[in-house]
N, C-alpha and C positions, 0 to 999 in steps of 0.2 A: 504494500500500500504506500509505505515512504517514499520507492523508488518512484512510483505510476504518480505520486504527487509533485517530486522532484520535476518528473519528464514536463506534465502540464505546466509548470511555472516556468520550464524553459522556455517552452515555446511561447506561454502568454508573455514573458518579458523581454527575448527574442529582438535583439537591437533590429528587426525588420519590423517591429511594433513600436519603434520609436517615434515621438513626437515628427512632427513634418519640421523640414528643415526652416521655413518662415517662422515656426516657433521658435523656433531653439534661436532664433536670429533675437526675436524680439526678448525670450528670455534673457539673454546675453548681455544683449544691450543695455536693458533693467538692471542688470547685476552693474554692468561698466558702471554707471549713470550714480551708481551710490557713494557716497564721501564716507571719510570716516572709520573706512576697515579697517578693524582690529587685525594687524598679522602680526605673528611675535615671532622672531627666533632665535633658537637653544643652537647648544651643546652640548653634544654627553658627555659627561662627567669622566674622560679619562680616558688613558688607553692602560692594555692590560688586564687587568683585574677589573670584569665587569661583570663576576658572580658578586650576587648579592640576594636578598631576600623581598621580595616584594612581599583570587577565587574565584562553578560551571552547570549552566543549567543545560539548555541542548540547541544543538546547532541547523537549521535547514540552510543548506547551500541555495540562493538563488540568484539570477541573475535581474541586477538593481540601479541597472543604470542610470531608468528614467529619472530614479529620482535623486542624483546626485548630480553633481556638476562631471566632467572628464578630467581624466589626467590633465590633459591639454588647458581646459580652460584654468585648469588650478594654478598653471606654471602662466598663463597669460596674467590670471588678478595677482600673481605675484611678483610682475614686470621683468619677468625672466625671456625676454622672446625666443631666443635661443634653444632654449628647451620645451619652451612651447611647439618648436617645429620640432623637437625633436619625437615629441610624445605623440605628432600627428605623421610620423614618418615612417618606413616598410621595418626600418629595425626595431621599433615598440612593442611594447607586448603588451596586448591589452587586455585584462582580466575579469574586473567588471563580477569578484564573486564573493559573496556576503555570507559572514558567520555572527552567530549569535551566542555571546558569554555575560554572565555575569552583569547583565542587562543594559548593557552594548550590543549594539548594532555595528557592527566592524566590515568596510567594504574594502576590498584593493580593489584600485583601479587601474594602475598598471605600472609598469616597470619600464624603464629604458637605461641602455650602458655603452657608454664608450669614451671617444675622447671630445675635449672642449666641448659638448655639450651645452654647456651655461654661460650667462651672463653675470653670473651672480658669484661674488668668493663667499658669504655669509661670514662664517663663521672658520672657516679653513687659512684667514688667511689674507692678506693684500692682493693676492693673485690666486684666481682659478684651479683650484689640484684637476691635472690634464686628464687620467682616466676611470671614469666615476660610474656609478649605478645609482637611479634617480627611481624610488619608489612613490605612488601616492595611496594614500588610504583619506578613507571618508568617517568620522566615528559620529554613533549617534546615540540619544537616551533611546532605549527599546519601547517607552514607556510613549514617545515620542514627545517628551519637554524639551524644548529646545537646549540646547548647551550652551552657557552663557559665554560670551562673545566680548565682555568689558573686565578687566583687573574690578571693579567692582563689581559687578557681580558672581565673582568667586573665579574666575577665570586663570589668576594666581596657582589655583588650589588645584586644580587639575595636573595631571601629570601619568603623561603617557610614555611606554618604549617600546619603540617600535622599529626592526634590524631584523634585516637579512641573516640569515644562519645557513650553513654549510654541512651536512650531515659529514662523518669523518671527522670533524676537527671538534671537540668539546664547546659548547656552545658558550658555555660559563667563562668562558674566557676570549674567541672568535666572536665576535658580533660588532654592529655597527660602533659600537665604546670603544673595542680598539681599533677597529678598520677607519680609525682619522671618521669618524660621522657625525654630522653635525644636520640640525632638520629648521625648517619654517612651515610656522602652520598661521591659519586662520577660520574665523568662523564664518558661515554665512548659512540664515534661513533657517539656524538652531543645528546644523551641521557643520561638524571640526575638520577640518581638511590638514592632512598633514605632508608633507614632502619630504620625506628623510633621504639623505643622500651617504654615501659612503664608498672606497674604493670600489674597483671595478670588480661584482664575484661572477661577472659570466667566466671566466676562466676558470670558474670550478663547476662547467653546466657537465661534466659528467661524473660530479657526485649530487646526490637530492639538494636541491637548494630549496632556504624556506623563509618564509616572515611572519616575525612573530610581532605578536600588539597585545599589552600588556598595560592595565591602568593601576597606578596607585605610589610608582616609585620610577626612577628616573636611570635603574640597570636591570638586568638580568636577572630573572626572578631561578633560580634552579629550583624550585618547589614545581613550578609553574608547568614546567615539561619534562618529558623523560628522556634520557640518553643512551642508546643501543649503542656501547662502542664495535662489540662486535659487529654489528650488521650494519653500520655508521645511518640508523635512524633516528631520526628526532620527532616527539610525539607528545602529543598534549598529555595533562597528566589528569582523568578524567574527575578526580574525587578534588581535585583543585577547585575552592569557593571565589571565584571572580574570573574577570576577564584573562584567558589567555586563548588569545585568537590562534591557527597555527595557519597557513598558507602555502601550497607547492607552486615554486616560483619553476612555471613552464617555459624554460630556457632550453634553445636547443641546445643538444651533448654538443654536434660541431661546432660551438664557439667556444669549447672548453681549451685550456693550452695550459696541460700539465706541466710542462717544463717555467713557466713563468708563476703558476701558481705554487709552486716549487721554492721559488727563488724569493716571491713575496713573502709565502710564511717563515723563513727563514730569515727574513729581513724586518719580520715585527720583534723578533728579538722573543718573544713568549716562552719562559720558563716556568712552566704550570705547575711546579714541585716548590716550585719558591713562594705559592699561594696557598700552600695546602696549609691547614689548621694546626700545624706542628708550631709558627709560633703566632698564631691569630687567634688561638682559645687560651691561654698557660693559666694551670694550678698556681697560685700563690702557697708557698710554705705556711704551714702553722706559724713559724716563728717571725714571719715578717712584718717587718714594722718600716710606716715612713720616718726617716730619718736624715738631719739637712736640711739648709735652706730657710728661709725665712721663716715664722713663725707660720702669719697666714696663709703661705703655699703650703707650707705642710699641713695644715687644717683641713684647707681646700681637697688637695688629695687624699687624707683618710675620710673626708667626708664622702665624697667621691665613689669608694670602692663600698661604702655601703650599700648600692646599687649595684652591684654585680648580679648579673641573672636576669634583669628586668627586661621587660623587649624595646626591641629597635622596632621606631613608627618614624618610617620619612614625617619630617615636617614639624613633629612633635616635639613639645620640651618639657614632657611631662617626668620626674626621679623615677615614678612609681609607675604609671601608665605606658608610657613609653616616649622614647625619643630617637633626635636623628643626631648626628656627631656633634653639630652647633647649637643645638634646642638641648642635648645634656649637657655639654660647658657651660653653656647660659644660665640653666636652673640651676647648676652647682657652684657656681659664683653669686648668683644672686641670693642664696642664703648668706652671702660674707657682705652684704651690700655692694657687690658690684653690679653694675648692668651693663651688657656684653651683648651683640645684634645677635641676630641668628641669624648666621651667615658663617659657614669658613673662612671665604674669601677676606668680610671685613673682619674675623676677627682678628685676623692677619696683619690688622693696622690696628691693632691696639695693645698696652702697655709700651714694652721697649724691647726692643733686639739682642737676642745673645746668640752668640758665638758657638754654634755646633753643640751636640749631646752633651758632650765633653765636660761642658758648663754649664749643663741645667740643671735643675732645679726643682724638686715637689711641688708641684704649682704650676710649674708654666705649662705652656700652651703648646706643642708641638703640631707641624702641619704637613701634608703630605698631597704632594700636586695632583697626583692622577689616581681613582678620581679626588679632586680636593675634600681634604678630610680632617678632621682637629679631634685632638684628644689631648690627657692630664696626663702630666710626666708625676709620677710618683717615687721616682728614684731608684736603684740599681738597674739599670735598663727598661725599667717598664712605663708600661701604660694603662690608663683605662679609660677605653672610649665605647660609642654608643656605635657597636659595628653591622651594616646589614647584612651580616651573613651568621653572626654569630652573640647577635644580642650588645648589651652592655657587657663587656670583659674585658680581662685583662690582657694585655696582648705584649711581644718583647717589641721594644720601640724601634727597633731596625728591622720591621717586620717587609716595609719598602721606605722608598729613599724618603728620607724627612727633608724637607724646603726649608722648615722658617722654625724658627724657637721664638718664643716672649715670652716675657714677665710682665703679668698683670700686675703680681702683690710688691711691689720693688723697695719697699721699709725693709729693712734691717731687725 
């Protein structure tokens, strides 16, 4: 019965059942004609390490196009022309096929890869990265409320991830986070259009390629889907409670060129043993104690590990509820009466600069670029920050490269 329902919604939605093209003219023109569009664009958080921790009701594939805008038109209202012809040109792959999670409505619309593509650097950069893959997706309330479209009206608060995956390579670590990806999205008519862009993975069309779309945090959810190394499949994980959309990206095998994508993963440099939980979870000793350093960093820090165990909630700054690496610094300074953004980036600009590990101190703040991350130096090499892969814990502080050290508490 699923199937023979499948077939009928093919056919009744059937881009030969499409609006007449004077409509779609004057829709278009409607759309031009508006001021004001909200478009925002990201970065993901890093390369390397884009395991992290981010829930599924059931899915009917159908084909939805009428009721979205095109790949093409998405890259037009984002003044990309370049890409706009490229999404209407014989190398595009147009997809146009909708799943339902977690009460999303999740469409790809399609894919295109190669070189100079775009007009646009975003987020990559002063200049263009020369060979790329250009996804669009369409996200929607299933409920059909619009998705608000303004920083006030909650539009902050959202947060999608959405990346190409390569069956064969661990996903937890391969995905648009470290493939240099960077996306622009905007709203329109209560629908989220996103464009995420990232190197070129037609070079991997003969292994399964795939996109995943994920709401609630800003990496790779590994709860989210499952990993067959042996069979190199990737696969939703079905008892997962939220969106995680999954997508077979229909790339022909002959654009594949093993020998380059060879030379690429080689050249991200990925050491996936350097990420394992050997030092991102560490037992604290019975007998440890902060010790060192000002009075009130040391405060700071055993106040701090009184939370060990608690969960990691993107966004949050809650000791007890949960938090994200800058919402638990914030709330554990703010019992000492300090107040600290939540933000890694700026907390990065605040107290004063010290000089390598070497010189820190219980209390300060250590920071780590990729993805940008903050946690509490509590002395003998350690840490403890609010990590999403592994809760609030303790972790050894050279767990990856640290960027910046402060001192917020700098009395004596």
């Amino acid at each position: 019965m699923e199937r023979k329902l499948d077939e009928l919604l093919r056919h009744a939605l059937a881009p030969a059942e499409a609006p007449a093209e004077e409509c779609n003219r004057r829709i278009l023109e409607r759309i031009r004609g508006q001021e004001n569009r909200h478009i925002r664009k990201g970065r993901f958080p890093g390369a390397v390490l884009a395991a992290s921790l981010l829930f599924a009701i059931s899915s009917l594939t159908v084909f939805a196009a009428w009721r979205y805008l095109s790949a093409e038109d998405v890259a037009q209202e984002m003044q990309d022309d370049r890409l706009m012809e490229a999404f209407s040109g014989s190398d595009a792959v147009l997809v146009n096929e909708t799943q339902s999670y977690g009460g999303y409505e999740v469409s790809l619309l399609g894919l295109v890869s190669g070189k100079a593509l775009s007009d646009q650097p975003r987020f990559s950069g002063k200049s263009v990265l020369a060979d790329r893959s250009y996804a669009v997706v369409a996200i929607r309330n299933e409920d059909g409320t619009p998705m608000p479209d303004t920083w006030d009206e909650g539009y902050g608060e959202l947060e999608f991830f959405v990346s190409p995956l390569i069956g064969g390579y661990n996903p937890a670590f391969y995905n648009a986070a470290s493939m240099h990806g960077n996306y622009t999205e905007m709203c329109y008519e209560g629908v989220l259009y996103r464009l995420v862009e990232c190197d070129n993975v037609e070079i991997f069309a003969d292994h399964n390629l795939y996109l995943c779309v994920l709401e609630g945090k800003q990496f790779y959810d590994t709860e989210a889907y499952l990993y067959d190394e042996n069979k190199n499949i990737i696969s939703r994980n079905e008892s997962y409670e939220g969106l995680n959309a999954l997508f077979r990206l229909p790339v022909s095998r002959e654009k594949a060129d093993p020998a380059k994508a060879s030379d690429y993963m080689a050249a991200l440099g990925i050491r996936e043993k350097e990420f394992s939980g050997e030092k991102r979870a560490v037992t604290l000793d019975e007998s440890f104690t902060v010790e060192g350093g000002n009075e009130m960093g040391a405060q700071a820090a055993e106040y701090a590990l009184q939370f060990v165990g608690n969960p990691y909630v993107w966004g949050g700054d809650s000791l007890t509820e949960g938090a994200d690496c800058s919402g638990f610094v914030k709330a554990v300074f703010e019992n000492f009466g300090m107040t600290l953004p939540h933000s890694a980036e700026r907390q990065k600009e605040c107290g004063v600069p010290v000089e390598g590990l070497e010189n820190a101190r219980p209390g300060d703040l250590l920071f780590y670029e990729e993805p940008s991350h903050v946690a509490v130096y509590i002395g003998e090499g350690m840490i403890v920050h609010a990590d999403p892969r592994y809760d609030i814990c303790v972790s050894d502080a050279e767990y990856d490269e640290i960027v910046a050290v402060r001192r917020i508490f700098t009395e004596e």
